[in-house]
N, C-alpha and C positions, 0 to 999 in steps of 0.2 A: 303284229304287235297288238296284244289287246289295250284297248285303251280305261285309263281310269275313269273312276265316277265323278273324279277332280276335274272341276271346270277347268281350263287352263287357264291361265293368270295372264294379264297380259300387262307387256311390260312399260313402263313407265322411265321417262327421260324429263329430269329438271334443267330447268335450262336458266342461266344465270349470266351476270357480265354488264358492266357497267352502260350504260347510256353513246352512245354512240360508237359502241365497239362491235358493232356489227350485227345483232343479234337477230332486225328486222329482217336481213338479208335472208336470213339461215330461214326463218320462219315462213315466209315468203318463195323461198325453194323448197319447203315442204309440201305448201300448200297448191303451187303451180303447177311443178315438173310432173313429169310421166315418168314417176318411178315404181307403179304400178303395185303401188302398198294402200292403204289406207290406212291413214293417220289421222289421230285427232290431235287438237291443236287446240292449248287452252290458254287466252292470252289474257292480259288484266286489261287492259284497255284496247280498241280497236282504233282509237285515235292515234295509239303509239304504232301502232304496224302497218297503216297504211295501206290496209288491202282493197284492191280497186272491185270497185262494185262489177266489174263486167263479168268478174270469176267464177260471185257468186251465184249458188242454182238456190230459189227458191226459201229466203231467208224465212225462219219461223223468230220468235220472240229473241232466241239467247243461241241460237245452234244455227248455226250458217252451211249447208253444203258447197263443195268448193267443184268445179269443174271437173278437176283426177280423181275426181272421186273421196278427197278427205274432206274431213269438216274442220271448221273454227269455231268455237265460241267463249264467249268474255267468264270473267271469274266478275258478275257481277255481286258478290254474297261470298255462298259460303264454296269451299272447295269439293268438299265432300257430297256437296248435293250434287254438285254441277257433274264427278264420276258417276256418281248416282243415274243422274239422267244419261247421260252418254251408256253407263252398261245396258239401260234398259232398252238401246236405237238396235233395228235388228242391220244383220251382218256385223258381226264384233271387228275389232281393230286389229291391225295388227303393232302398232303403239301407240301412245299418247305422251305427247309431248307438252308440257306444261311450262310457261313462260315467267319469271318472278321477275318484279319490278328492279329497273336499272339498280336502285341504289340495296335492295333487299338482302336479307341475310336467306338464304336458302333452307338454313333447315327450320324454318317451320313447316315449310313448304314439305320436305321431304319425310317429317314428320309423321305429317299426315298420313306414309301411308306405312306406318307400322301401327297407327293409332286405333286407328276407326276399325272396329270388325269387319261389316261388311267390304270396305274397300279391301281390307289386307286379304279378304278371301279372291278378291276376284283382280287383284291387282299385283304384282309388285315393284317395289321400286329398283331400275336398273341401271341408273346410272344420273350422272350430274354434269351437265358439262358446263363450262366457261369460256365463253366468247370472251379474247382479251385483245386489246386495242395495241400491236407492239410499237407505235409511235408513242403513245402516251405513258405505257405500262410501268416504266421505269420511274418515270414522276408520281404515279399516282401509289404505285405501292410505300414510296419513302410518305406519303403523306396519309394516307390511306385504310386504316384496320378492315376497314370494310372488302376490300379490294384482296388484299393479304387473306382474308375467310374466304371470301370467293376461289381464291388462287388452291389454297390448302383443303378447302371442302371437295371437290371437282373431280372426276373417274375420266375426263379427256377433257382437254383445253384446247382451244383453238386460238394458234396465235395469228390474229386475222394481220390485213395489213401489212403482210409482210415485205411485199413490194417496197415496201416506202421506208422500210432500215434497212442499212447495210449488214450482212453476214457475220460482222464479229460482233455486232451488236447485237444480233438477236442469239448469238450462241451467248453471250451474257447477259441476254433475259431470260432464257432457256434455262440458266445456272443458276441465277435467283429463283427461278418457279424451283427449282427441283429443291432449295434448302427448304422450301415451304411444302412439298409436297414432292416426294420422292417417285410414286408411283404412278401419278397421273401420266395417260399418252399425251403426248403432244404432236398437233399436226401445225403445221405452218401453213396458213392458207393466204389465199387472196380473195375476196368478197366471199366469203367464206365456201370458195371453190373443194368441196369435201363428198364421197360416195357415202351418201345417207347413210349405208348399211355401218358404217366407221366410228359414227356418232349415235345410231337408234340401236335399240334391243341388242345390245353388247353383252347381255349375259352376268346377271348377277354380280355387279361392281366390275367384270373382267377381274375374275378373278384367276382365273389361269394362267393372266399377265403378270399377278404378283407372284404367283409359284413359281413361275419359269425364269422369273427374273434372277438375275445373277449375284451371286449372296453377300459379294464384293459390291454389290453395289446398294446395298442397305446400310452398308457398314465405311464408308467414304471416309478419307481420312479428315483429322479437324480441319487441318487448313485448305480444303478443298469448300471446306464452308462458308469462307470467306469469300470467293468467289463473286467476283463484283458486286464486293457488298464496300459500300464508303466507310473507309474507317471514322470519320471526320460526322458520327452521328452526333447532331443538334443533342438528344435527347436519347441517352441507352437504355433501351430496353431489352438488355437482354435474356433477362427472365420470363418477360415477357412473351420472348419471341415464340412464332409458332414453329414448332420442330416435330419430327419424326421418331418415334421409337419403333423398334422392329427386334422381335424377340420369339425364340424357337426352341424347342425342347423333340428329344428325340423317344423320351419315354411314354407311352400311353396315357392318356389323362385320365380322370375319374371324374364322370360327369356332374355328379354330385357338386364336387369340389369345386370345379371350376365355374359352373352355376352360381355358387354363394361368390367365390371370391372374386367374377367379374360381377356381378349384383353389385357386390359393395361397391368397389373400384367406379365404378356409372351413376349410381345415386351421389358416392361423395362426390368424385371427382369430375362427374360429367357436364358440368356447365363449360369447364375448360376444355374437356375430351371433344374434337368436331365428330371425328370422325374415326370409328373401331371397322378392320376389319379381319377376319382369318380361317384358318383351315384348319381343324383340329381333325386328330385320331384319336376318337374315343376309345375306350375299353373295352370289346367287346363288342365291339361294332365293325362291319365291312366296309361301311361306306365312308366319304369324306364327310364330316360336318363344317358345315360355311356357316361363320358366324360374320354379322355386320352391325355395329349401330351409327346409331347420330344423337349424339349426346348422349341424355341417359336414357333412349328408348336403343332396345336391342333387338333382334330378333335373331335366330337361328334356324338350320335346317340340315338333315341328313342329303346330301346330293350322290350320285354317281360313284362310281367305286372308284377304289385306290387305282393311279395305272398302274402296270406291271412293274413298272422300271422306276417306280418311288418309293423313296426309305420312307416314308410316312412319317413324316417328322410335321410336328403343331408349330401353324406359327403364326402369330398374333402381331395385328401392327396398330399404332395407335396414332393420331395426329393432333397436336392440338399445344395448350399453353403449361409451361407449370408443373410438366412431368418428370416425374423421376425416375429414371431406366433403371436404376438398382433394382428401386422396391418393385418396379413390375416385374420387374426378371425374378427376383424371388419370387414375388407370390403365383407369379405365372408355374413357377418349376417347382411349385409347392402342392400345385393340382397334378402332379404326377401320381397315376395309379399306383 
């Protein structure tokens, strides 16, 4: 295989979940185990993780070496510097794993890495996961918007704790995460007992997960949406709520077209929009194009070719508040070549 002039990008895991839902644990088995990767690890505080000084080799000012051979260091400033220093340590990674504070909303964090030139050349973003607490989950989402972004922003959730609910309950916390967000994996862990490889470098949002997924199940009937959801809300928001649109066309798109009319759709609509992702068939083109944003930043790319055994059908999914499935459906089927 010849190889390109393209640096490889190396992939990047946001990690999110509220305060005591496990996250230290997850971060602390990165940086221990002999999983024979090298990871870097970038936490906002080191006071919150808890890492035992005996780990660490050799601490410089902000970049800690760890024992397995990964590093740690704090987000004391800015983000972008701190990738900065990390590309320039020789031997490259094989991910970076980046920590947001318990109560944070993630995508500024993930933002950042469609933002910045240099990081977006030498970086990209692969995923989001969410450490969720399943004893408290169920309280904190009725109270919570925060917690609900967390749940709905997320490419794998980890429902920790699961020892400590019984079986039908966590199949109706399971139920709730999915009205909030359809496509995220879910693993059910216990101290967040998980093979690294399941949560790091999953490949461009897993998006193969959304193709393969089954088309009945983007499309749930209404009252499946109810699903351990209290009718007896204090306060309905149901406009508010965050929901799923998913929407596909079988005709070739015109890329032009559909440039201006997701442009628009992300500038107006993207403070609501969390999270955009899909797979289009261009015009004229072999390959897939994977498109993803977070809010109104977007980015796109040509990936790998069609498989053999696919209709090549475009299909765009959106998450977030305040959407209206007609009008994307229209103007989605409106960027048909």
């Amino acid at each position: 295989m010849t190889s390109t002039t393209q640096t490889p990008q190396v992939p990047v895991t946001v990690l999110t979940g509220y305060l005591g839902a496990g996250k230290t644990t997850l971060l602390n088995r990165v940086l221990q185990e002999n999983h024979g990767k090298k990871y870097a690890v970038i936490v906002n505080e080191f006071g919150e993780i808890g890492i035992d000084n005996d780990l660490v080799v050799g601490a410089d000012e902000e970049i800690f070496e760890m024992n397995n051979g990964c590093i740690c260091c704090t987000v004391r400033g800015d983000l972008i510097r701190i990738i900065g220093g990390l590309m320039k340590r020789s031997g490259q990674f094989d991910a970076i794993l980046v920590e947001t504070t318990g109560l944070a909303d993630p995508a500024p964090v993930a933002q950042t890495f469609f933002t910045d030139e240099d990081v977006r050349r030498r970086t990209r973003l692969d995923g989001v996961i969410a450490v969720v607490d399943a004893k408290h989950i169920g309280q904190t989402l009725e109270n919570e918007s925060e917690a609900q972004n967390q749940i709905a922003f997320a490419d794998v959730i980890l429902l920790n704790k699961a020892d400590l609910v019984d079986p039908e309950e966590l199949d109706r916390i399971e139920g709730r995460i999915r009205t909030l967000n359809p496509f995220a994996k879910i693993h059910r862990t216990n101290r967040c007992g998980i093979e690294l490889d399941k949560v790091l470098d999953r490949g461009a949002f897993d998006l193969e997960r959304i193709l393969g997924m089954d088309p009945d199940f983007l499309h749930t009937d209404e009252h499946d949406h109810d699903h351990g959801h209290h009718h007896h809300d204090p306060n309905p928001v149901h406009d508010s709520e965050i929901k799923s649109v998913s929407i596909g066309i079988d005709a070739p798109i015109d890329a032009a077209k559909f440039d201006s009319w997701i442009g628009d759709i992300l500038m107006t609509q993207g403070q609501d929009i969390l999270r955009t992702k899909g797979i289009l068939n261009m015009a004229g083109e072999d390959k897939r194009f994977v498109f993803q944003g977070v809010h109104m930043m977007s980015e796109g790319a040509f990936t790998g070719p069609w498989p053999d055994n696919d209709a090549r059908r475009s299909r765009l999914v959106f998450i977030g508040r305040h959407l209206d499935e007609a009008a994307l459906k229209q103007g989605f089927e409106a960027c048909a070549a």
